[in-house]
Every structure is written in C-alpha cells, then in structure tokens.
N, C-alpha and C positions, 0 to 999 in steps of 0.2 A: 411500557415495558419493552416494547420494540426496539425502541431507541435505545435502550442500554443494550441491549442484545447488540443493534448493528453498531455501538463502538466497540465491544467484545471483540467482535469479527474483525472492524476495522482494526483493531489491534493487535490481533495474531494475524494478519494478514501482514499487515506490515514488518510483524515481528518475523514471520516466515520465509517474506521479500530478501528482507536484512540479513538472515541465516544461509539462503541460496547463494547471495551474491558474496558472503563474507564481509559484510559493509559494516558501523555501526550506524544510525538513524541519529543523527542528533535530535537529544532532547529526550533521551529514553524513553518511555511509556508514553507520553503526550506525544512524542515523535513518530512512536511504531501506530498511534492511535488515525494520528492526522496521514501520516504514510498512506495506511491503508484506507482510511476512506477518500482523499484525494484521488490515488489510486485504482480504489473503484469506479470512479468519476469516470477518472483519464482511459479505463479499462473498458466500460460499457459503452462511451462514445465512440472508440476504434473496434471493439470488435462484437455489441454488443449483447445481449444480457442472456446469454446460451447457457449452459451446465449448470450443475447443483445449485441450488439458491440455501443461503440462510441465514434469519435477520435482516433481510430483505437485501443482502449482496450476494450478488451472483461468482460463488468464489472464484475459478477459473479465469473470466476476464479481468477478476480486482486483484489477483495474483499476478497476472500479467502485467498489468498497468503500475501495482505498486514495484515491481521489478525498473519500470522504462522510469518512473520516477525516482528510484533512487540511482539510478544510474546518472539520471542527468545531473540532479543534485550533487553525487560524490565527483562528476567532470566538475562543476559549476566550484565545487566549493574548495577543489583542488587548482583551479586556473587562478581563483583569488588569494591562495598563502603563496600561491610564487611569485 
C-alpha cells in the first residue's frame, strides 16, 4: 500500500512542479508520475530529506527537485526542435 501512495505523491508532485513553472510534463499522468518521483530522488540528494514527509517523500525537497527537473528537461527538449 505504500507504494501506491508514494506514486500518488509522485504524481501531484510532479503535477504541481508542471503548474509552478507553466510547463506541460510530457507523457501526462506517467510523466507527472515519473517527474515527481525522479524529482524526489534528484531533491533528497541536494538538499536532503527535511520537511513534511508523506508516502514516504519528503515533499518540499521532491518539489524542489521535480521544479530543477523539469526545467532542464523543457531547456533540453527545446535545444532539440531547433
């Protein structure tokens, strides 16, 4: 039961990352899923695993992280359609 909880999370995480920057996530729902748990990932090894926890992701630094991911992403995927 955990584990569906933390892709819940990872996925309004991701979904919430998306909505801050005005991005979309390619790959809707699987995209906002993986966003945000990657995210978490990328978030806990830089700043790690401080503030609210739930579903066993610490949301504050998996908000952060999924933000620095999709940012690189939309450079990355915008330097390849030119």
């Amino acid at each position: 039961m955990g584990f569906i909880i933390m892709i819940i999370v990872g996925g309004l995480i991701g979904w919430l990352a998306g909505a801050i920057l005005g991005k979309d996530i390619p790959g809707g729902i699987i995209g906002n899923i993986i966003a945000g748990l990657i995210g978490s990932a990328l978030g806990s090894k830089i700043l790690g695993t401080w503030g609210p926890v739930l579903g066993g992701v610490p949301i504050i630094p998996a908000l952060i992280g999924a933000i620095i991911l999709i940012l690189v992403l939309s450079f990355i995927l915008k330097a390849i359609k030119k």
